[in-house]
Each structure stands twice: as C-alpha cells, then as structure tokens.
FIKOLZA-1660 file (N, C-alpha, C; in steps of 0.1 Angstrom, whole numbers, plus 5000, padded with zeros to 4 digits):
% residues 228
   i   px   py   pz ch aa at
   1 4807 5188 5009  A  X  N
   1 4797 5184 5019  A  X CA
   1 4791 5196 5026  A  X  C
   2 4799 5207 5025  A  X  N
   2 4792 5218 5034  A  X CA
   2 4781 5227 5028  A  X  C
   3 4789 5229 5013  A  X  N
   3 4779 5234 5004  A  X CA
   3 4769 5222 5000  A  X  C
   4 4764 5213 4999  A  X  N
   4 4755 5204 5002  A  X CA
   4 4745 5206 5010  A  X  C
   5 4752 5206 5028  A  X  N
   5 4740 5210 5039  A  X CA
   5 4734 5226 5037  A  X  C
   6 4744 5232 5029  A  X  N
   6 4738 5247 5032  A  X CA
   6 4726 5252 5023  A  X  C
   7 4730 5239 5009  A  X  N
   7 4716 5236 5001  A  X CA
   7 4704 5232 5003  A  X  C
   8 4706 5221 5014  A  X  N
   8 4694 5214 5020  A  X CA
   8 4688 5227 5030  A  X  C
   9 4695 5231 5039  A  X  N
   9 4692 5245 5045  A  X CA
   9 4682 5253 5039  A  X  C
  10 4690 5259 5027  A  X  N
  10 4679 5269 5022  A  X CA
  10 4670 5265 5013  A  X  C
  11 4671 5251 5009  A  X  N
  11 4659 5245 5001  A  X CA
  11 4645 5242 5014  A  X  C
  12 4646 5240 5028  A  X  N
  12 4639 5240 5037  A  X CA
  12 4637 5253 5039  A  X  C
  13 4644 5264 5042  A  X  N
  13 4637 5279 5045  A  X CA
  13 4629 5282 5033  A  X  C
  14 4634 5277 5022  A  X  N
  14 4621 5283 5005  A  X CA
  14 4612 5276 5005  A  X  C
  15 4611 5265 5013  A  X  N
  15 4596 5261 5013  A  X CA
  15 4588 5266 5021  A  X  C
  16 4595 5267 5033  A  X  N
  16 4587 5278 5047  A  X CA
  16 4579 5290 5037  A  X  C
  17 4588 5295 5031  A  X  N
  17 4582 5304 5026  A  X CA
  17 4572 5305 5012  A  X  C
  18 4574 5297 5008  A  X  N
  18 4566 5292 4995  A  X CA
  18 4552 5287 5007  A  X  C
  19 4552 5280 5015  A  X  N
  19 4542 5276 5024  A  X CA
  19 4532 5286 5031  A  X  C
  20 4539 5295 5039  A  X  N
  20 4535 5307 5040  A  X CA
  20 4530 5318 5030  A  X  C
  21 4538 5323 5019  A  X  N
  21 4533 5320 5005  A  X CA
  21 4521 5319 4998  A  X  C
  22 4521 5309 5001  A  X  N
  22 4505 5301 4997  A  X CA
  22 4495 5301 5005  A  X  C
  23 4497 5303 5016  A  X  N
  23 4485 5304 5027  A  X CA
  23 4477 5318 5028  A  X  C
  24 4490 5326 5026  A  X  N
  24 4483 5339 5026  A  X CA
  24 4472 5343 5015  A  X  C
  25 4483 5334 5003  A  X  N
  25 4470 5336 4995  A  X CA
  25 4459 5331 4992  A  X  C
  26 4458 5321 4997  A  X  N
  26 4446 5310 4996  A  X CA
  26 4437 5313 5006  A  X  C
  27 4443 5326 5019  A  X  N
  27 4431 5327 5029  A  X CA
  27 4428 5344 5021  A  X  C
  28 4434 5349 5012  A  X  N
  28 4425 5358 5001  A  X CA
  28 4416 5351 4993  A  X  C
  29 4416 5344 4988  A  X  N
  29 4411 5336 4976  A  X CA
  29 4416 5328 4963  A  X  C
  30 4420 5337 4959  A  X  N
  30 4426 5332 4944  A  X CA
  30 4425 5322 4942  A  X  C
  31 4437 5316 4949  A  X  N
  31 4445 5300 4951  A  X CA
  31 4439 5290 4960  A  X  C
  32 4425 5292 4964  A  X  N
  32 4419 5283 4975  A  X CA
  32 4418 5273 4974  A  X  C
  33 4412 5268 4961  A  X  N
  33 4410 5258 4951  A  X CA
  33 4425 5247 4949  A  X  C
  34 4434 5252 4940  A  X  N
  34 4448 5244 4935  A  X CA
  34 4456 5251 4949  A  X  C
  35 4458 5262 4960  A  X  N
  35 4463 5260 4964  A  X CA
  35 4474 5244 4972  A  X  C
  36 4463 5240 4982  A  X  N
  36 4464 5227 4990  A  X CA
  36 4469 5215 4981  A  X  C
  37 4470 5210 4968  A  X  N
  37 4474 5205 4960  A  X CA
  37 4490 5213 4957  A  X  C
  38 4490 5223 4949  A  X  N
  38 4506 5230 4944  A  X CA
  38 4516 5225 4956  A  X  C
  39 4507 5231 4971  A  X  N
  39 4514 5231 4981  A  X CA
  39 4517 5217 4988  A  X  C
  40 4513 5209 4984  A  X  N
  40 4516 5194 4989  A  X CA
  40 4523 5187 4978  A  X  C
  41 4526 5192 4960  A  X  N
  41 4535 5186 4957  A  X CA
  41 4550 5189 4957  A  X  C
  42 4548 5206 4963  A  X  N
  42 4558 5214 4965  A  X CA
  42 4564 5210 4978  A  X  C
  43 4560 5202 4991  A  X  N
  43 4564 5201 5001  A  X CA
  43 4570 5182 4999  A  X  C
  44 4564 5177 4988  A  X  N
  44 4566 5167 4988  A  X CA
  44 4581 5166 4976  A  X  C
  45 4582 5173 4969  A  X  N
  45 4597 5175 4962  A  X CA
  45 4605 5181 4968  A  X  C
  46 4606 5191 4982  A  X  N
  46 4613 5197 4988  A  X CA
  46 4621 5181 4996  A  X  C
  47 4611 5174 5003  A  X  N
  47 4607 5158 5014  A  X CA
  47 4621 5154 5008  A  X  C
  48 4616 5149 4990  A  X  N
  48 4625 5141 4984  A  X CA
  48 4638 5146 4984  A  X  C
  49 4641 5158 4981  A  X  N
  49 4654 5164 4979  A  X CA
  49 4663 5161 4993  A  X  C
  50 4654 5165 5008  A  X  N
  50 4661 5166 5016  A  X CA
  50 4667 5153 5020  A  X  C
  51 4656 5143 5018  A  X  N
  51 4661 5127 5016  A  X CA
  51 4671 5120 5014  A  X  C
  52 4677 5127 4998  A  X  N
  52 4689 5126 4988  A  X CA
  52 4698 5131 4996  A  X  C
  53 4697 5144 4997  A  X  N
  53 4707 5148 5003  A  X CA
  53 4712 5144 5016  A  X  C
  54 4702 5140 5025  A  X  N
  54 4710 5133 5035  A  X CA
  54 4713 5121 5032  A  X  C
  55 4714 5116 5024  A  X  N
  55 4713 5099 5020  A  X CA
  55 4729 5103 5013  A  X  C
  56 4736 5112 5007  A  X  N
  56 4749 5113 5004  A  X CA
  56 4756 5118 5007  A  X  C
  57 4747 5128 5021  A  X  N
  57 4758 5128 5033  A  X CA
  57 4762 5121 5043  A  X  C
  58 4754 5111 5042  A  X  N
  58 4756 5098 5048  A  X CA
  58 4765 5091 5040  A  X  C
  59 4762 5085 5033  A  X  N
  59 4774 5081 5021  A  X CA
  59 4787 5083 5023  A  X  C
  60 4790 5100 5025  A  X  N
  60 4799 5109 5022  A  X CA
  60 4810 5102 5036  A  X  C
  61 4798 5107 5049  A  X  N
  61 4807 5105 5060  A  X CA
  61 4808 5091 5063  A  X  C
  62 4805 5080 5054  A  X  N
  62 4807 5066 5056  A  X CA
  62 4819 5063 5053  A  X  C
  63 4821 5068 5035  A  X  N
  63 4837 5066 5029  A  X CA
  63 4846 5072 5039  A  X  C
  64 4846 5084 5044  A  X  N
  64 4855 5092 5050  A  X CA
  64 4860 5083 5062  A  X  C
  65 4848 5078 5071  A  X  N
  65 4852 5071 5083  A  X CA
  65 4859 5056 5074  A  X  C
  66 4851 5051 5069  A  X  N
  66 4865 5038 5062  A  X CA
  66 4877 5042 5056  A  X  C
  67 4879 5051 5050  A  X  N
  67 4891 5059 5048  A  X CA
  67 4900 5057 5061  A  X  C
  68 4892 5065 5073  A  X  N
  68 4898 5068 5086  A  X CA
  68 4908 5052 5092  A  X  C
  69 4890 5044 5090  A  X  N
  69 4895 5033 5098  A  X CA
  69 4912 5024 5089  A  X  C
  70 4911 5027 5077  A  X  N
  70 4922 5020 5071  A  X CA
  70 4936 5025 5070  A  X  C
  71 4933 5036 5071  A  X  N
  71 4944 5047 5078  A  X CA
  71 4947 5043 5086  A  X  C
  72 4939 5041 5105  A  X  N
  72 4948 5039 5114  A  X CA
  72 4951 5020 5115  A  X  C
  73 4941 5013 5104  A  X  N
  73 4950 5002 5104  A  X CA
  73 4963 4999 5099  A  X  C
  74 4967 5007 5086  A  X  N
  74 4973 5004 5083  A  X CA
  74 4988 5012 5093  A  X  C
  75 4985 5023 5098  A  X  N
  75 4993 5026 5111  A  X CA
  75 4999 5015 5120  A  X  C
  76 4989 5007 5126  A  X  N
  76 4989 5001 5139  A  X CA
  76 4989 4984 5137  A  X  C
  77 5001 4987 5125  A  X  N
  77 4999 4970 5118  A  X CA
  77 5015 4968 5116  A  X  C
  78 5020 4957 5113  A  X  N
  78 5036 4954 5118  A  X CA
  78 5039 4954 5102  A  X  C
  79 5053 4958 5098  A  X  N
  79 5058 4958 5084  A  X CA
  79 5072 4950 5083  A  X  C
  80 5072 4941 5078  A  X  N
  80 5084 4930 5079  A  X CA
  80 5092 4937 5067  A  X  C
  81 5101 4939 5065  A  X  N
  81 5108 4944 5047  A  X CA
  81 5123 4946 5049  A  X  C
  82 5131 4943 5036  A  X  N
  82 5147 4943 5041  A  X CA
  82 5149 4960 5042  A  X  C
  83 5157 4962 5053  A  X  N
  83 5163 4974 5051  A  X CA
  83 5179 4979 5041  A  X  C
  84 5186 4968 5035  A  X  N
  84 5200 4962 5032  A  X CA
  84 5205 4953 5032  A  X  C
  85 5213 4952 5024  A  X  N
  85 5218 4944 5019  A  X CA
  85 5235 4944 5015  A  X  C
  86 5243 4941 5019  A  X  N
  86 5257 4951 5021  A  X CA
  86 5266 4937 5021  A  X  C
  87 5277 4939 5022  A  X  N
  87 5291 4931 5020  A  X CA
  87 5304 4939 5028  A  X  C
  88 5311 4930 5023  A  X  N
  88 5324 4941 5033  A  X CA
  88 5334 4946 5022  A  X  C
  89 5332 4942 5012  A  X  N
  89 5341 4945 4997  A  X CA
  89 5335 4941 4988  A  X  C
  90 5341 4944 4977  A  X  N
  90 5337 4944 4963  A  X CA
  90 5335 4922 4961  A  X  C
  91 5336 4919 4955  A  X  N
  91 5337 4906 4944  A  X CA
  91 5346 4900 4944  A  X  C
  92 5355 4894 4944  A  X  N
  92 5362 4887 4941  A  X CA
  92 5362 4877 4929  A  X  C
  93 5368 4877 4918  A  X  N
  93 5367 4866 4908  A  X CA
  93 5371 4849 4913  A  X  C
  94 5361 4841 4910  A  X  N
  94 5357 4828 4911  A  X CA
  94 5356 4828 4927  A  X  C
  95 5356 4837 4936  A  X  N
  95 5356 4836 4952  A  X CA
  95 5341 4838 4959  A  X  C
  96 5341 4828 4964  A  X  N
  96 5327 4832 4974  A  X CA
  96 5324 4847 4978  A  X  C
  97 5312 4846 4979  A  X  N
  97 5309 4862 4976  A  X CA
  97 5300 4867 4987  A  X  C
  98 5306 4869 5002  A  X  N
  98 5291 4869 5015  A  X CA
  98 5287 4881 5014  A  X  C
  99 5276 4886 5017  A  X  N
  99 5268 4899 5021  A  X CA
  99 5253 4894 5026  A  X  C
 100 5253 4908 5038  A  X  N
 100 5243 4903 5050  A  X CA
 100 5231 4908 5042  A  X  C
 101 5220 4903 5045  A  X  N
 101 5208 4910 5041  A  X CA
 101 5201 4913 5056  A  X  C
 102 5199 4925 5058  A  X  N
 102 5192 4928 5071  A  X CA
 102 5177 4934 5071  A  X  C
 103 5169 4931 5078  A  X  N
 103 5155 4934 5073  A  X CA
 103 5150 4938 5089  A  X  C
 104 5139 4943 5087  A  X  N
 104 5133 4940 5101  A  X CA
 104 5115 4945 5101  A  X  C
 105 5112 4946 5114  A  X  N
 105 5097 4950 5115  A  X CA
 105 5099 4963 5116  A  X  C
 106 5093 4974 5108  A  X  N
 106 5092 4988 5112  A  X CA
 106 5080 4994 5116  A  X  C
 107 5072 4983 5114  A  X  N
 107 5055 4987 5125  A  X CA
 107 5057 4990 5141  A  X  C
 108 5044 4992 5142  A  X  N
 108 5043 4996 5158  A  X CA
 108 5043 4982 5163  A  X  C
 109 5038 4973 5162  A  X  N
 109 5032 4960 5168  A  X CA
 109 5044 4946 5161  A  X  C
 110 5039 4941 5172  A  X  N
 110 5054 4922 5168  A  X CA
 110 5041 4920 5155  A  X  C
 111 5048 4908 5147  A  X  N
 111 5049 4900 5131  A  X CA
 111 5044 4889 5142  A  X  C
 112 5034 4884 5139  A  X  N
 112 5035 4870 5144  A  X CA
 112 5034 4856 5136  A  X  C
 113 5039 4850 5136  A  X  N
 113 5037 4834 5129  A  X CA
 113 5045 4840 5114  A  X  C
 114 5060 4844 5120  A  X  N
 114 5068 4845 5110  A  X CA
 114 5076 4836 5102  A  X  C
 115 5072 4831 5089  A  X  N
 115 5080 4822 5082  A  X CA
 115 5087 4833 5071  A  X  C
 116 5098 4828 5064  A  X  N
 116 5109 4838 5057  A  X CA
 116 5118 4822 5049  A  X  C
 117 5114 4829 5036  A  X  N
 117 5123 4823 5022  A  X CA
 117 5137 4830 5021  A  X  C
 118 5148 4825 5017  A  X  N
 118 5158 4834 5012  A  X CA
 118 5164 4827 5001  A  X  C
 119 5158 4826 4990  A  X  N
 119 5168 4816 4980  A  X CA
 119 5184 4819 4977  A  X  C
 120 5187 4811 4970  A  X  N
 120 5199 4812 4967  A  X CA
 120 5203 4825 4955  A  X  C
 121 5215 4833 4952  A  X  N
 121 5217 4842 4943  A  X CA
 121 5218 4837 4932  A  X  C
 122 5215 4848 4924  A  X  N
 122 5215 4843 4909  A  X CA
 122 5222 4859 4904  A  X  C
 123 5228 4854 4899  A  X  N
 123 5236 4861 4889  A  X CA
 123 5229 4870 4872  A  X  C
 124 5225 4880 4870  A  X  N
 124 5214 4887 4863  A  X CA
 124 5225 4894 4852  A  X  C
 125 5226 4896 4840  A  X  N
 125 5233 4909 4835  A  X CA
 125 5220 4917 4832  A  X  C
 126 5228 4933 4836  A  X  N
 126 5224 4944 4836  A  X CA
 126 5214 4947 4825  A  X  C
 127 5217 4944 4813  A  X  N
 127 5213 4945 4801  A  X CA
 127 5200 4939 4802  A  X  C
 128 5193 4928 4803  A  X  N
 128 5183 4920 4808  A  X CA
 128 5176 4928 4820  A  X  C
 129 5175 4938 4823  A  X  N
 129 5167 4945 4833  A  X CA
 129 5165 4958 4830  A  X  C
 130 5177 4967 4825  A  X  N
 130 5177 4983 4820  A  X CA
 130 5182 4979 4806  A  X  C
 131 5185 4973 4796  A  X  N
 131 5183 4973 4783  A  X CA
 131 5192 4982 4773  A  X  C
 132 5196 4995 4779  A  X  N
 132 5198 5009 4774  A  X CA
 132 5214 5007 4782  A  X  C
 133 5213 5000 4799  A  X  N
 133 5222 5003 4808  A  X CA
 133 5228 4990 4811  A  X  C
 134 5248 4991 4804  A  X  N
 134 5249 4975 4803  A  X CA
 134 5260 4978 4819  A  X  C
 135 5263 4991 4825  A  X  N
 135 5274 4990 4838  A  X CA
 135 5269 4995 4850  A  X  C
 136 5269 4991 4862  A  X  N
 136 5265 4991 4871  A  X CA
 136 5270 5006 4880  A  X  C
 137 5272 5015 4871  A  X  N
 137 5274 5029 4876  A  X CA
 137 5266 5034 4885  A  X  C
 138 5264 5047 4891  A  X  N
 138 5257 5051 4899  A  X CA
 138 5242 5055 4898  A  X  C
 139 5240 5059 4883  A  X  N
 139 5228 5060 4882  A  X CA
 139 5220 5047 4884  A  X  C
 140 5226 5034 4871  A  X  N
 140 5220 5023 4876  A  X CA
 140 5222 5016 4885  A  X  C
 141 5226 5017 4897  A  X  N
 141 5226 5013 4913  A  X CA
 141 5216 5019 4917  A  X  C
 142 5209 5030 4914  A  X  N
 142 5198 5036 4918  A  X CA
 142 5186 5032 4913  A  X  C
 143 5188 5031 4903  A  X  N
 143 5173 5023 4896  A  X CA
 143 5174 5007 4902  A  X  C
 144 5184 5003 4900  A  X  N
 144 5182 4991 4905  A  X CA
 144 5176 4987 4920  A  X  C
 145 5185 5000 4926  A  X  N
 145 5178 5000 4944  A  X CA
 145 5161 5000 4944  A  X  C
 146 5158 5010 4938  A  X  N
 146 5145 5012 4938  A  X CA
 146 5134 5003 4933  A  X  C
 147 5137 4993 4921  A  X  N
 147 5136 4984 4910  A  X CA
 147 5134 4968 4920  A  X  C
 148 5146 4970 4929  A  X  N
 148 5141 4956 4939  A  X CA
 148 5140 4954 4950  A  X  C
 149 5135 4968 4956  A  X  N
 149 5131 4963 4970  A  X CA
 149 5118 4960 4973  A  X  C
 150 5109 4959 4966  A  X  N
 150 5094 4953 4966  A  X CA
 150 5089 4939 4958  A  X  C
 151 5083 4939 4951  A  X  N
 151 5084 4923 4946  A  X CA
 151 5093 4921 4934  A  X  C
 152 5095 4932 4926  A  X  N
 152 5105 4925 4916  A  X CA
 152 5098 4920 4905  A  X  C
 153 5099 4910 4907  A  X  N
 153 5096 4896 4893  A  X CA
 153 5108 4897 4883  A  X  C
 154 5123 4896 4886  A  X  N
 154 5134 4897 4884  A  X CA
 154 5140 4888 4878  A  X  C
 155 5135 4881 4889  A  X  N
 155 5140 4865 4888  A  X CA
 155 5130 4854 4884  A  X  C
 156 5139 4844 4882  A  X  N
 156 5130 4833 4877  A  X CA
 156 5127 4822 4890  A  X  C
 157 5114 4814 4889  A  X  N
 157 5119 4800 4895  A  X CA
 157 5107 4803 4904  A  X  C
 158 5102 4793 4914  A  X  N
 158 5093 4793 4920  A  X CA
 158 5089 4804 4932  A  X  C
 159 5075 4804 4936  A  X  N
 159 5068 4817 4937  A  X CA
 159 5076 4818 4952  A  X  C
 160 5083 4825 4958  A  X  N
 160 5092 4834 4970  A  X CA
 160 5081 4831 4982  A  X  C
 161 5067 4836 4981  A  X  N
 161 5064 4836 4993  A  X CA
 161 5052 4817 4993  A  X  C
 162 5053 4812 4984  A  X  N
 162 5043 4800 4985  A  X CA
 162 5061 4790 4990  A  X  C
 163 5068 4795 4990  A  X  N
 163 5081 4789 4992  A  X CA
 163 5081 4790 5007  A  X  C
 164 5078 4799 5014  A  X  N
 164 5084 4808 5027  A  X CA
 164 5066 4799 5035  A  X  C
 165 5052 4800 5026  A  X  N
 165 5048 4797 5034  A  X CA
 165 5044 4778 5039  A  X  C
 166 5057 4770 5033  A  X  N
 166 5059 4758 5036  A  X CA
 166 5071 4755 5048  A  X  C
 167 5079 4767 5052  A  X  N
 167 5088 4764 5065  A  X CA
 167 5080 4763 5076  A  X  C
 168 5085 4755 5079  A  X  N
 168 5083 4746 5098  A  X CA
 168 5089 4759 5104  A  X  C
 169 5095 4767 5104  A  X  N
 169 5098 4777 5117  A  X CA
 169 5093 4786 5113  A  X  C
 170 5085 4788 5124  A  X  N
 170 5082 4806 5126  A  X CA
 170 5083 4813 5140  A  X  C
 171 5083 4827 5137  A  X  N
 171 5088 4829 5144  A  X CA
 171 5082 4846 5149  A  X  C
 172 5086 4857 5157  A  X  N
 172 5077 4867 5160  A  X CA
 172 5089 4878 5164  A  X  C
 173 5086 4884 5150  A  X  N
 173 5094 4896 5149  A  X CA
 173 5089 4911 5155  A  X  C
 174 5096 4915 5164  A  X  N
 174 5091 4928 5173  A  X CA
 174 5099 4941 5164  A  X  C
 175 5090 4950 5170  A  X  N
 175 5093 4964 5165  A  X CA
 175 5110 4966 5169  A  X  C
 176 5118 4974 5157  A  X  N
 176 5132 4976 5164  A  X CA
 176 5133 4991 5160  A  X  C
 177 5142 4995 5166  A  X  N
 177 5147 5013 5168  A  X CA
 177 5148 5017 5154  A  X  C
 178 5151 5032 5152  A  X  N
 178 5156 5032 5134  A  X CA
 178 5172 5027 5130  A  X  C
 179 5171 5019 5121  A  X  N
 179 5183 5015 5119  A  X CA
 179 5190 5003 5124  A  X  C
 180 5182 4995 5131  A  X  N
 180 5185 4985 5136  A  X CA
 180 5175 4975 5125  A  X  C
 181 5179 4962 5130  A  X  N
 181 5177 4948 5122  A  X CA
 181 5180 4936 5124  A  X  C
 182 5172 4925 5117  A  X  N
 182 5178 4911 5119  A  X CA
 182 5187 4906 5106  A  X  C
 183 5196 4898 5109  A  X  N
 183 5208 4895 5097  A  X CA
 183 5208 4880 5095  A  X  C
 184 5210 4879 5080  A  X  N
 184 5204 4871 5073  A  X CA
 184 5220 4868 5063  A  X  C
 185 5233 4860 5068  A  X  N
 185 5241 4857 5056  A  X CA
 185 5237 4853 5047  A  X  C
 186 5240 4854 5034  A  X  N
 186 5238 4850 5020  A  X CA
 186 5250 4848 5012  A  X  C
 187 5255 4836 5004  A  X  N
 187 5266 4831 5002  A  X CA
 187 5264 4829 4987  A  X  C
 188 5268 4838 4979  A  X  N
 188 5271 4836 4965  A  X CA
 188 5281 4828 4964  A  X  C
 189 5282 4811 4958  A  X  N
 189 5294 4807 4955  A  X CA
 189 5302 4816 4946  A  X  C
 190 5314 4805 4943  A  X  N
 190 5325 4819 4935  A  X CA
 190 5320 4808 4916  A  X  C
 191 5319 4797 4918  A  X  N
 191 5313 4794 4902  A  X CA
 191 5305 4803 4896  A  X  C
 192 5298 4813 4906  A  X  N
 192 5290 4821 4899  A  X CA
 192 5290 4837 4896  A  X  C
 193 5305 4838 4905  A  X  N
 193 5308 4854 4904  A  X CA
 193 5322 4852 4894  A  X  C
 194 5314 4854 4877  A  X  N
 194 5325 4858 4867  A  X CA
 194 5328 4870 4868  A  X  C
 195 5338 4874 4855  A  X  N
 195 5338 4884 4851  A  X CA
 195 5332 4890 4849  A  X  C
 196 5320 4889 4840  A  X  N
 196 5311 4901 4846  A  X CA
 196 5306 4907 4854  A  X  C
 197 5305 4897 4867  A  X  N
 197 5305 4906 4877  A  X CA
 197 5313 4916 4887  A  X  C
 198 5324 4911 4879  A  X  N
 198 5340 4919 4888  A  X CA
 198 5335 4931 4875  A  X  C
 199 5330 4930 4866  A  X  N
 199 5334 4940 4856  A  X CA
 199 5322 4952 4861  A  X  C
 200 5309 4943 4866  A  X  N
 200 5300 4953 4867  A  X CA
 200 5286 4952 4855  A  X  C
 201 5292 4945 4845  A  X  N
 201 5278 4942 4838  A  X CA
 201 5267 4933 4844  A  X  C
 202 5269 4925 4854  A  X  N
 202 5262 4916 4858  A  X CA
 202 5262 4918 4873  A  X  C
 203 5249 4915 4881  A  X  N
 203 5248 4917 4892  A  X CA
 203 5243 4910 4902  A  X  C
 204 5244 4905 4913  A  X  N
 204 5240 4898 4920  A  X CA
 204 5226 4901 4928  A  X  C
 205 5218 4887 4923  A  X  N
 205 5209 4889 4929  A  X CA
 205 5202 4879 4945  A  X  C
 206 5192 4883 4953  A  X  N
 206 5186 4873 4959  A  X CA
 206 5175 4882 4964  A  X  C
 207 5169 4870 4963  A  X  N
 207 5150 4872 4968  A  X CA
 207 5145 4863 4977  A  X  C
 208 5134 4867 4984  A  X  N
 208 5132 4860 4989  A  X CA
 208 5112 4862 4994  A  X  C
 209 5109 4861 5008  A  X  N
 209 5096 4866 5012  A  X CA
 209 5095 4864 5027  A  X  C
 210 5087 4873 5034  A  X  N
 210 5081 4871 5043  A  X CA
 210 5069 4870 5048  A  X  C
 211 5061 4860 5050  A  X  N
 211 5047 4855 5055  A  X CA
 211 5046 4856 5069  A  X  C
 212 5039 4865 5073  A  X  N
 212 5037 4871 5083  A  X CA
 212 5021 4874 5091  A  X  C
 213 5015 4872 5106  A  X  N
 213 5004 4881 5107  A  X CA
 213 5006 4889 5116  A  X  C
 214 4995 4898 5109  A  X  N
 214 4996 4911 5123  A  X CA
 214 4980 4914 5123  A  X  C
 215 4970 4918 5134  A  X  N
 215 4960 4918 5137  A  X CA
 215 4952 4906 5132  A  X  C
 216 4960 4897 5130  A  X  N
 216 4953 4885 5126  A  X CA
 216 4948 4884 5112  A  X  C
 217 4955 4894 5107  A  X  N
 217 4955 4891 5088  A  X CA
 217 4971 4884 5085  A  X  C
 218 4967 4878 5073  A  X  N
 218 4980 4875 5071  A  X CA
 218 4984 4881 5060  A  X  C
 219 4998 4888 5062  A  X  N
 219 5005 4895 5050  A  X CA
 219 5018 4888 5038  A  X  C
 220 5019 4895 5031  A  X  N
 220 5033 4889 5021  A  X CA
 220 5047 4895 5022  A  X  C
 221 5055 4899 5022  A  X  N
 221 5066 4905 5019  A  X CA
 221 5072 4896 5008  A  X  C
 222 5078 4904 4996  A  X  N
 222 5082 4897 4985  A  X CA
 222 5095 4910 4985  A  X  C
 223 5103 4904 4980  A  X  N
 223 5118 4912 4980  A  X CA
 223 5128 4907 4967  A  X  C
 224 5132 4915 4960  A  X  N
 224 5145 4914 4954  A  X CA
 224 5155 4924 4952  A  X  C
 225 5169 4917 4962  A  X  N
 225 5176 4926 4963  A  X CA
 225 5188 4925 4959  A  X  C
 226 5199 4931 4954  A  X  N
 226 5209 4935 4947  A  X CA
 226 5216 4938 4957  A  X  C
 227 5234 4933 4962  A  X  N
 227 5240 4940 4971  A  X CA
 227 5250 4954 4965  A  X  C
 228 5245 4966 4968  A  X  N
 228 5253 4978 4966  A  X CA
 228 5258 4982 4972  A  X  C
% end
C-alpha cells in the first residue's frame, strides 16, 4: 500500500511537469496547435490512474478494517469447549466405568441460552480410527487427544448438536479462571467395558455438543472425547 501511494505521488508530480512541459513549449510555438489536446489526454490518464489507485486503496483499507473488526469479535465472544475428561483409575472388566468430563467458557463474556448434549459412551477399537495403531500407547493417546476434541465424526448415530438444540434447559455459562470448569459425570456401563478395553485396543468414547449465544449469534460446540 505504501509503494502504491508513493506511485500515485509521483505519477501527479510527472504530470506537473509534463504540464509545465508543454506550456513552455506551446508559448514558443511548435506545439501550439496539438499541444492543448496531448495535454488534456495526458492529464486525463494521469485523472484515471489516480482514481484506481485510490479505489484499491480504499479496498485495501476496507479488508484490513474487516479483518480488524473479526479479530476483535472473535476476541470479545464466549467459547464453551471440554477442557477434560478424566477418571480416577484405569477400567475395570464388566464394571461400570465413571469419568468426569469438564468443560467450560474460556471467552471474555457469559454463553447465553445454553443447551448441552452428552450422549451415552460407545465403545470404538483403535484399529477403526488409526488403522496402522491397534494399542492405546502414548503416541496414540496423542493423536487421539488431538483427533477428538473438536467435531470428530467418530461416532455414529444422530447429529450431537440438532440433539443439544431440542433440550428444555438452558442455561448461562460465565467466564471461569485458568483451569477451572463445569463437571459433567459420564457412566460407561460395565456390559460395555470388555476386554479390549482393559487390554487397550478399544477405547472409550463420548460426544456430545454445545448450542450456545454470545453477541447474539448463535454458536456450535461439537466434541468427541476419549477418557486419558
């Protein structure tokens, strides 16, 4: 943009002087005739240039300021999302299986007209997600972390947030400190925690959503999370 104005600049000083230029010589003679013509189509494609160029510096500083403005919306807007998902021990074979899922607002501003899905767990082997990776070692607890904390599509069965936006309660989630949260039990029966999941090939899942507004848009949160 700078080298732009500094074009327009000196495209206006070379006409000054193309104009002056021509005067001088047209009050000798030569050019008396085609002068006043050269010099009016020369002042008229300088006109045009300068036109352009401010017409996409305008442009220029329009995207920048919507840029700006979405920037600080997206700052000054509330973010509902799990932060964890945890247990107090490992699995137990055929035993009920609890772990909290804690989530919260980490925006500046309260969630208002908060509805929240949390389906029930489903049971996934590893192999059906990483293909290559059939045990739940450390690498793949990492991919997996990263793999479902946003929407996923993991799981099967009906859509998480058209689910979340048919509850009768809502409710208005405020900003909380770092590391703090709201908690959410989740109850894996034990019909569903086999052996493979004591073994580690198979892993527990649950998903859910959050339908939420903040400046009077309304947002999604879609989640699937794995307890590690």
């Amino acid at each position: 943009m700078t080298g732009l104005g500094f074009g327009i600049g000196l495209g206006l000083v070379l006409s000054m002087l193309i104009w002056i230029g021509f005067e001088e010589l047209r009050k000798k003679g030569p050019l008396s005739k085609e002068a006043p013509n050269i010099l009016s189509a020369i002042a008229a494609g300088f006109s045009a240039l300068t036109t352009l160029g401010l017409v996409f510096i305008g442009f220029q500083q329009w995207k920048v300021q919507e840029h700006t403005d979405a920037v600080q919306s997206a700052m000054s807007r509330a973010y509902l999302f799990p932060i964890a998902f945890e247990s107090e021990g490992p699995p137990a074979l055929a035993q009920n299986f609890l772990a909290t899922l804690r989530f919260k607002n980490g925006g500046p501003v309260p969630a208002f007209h908060v509805q929240a899905y949390f389906d029930a767990t489903e049971v996934i082997p590893l192999s059906k997600i990483f293909g290559d990776r059939h045990v739940l070692d450390g690498p793949a607890a990492d991919l997996l972390r990263r793999a479902t904390w946003t929407s996923g599509g993991l799981l099967s069965g009906p859509d998480s947030c058209a689910e979340a936006s048919k509850s009768l309660i809502e409710s208005v989630e405020y900003p909380l400190p770092q590391g703090m949260g709201e908690q959410q039990p989740i109850v894996t029966p034990g019909r569903k925690v086999d052996q493979a999941v004591i073994d580690g090939t198979s892993a527990i899942f649950s998903r859910g959503c959050f339908v939420y507004q903040t400046a009077g848009i309304q947002h999604h949160s879609r989640f699937e999370v794995a307890p590690l």
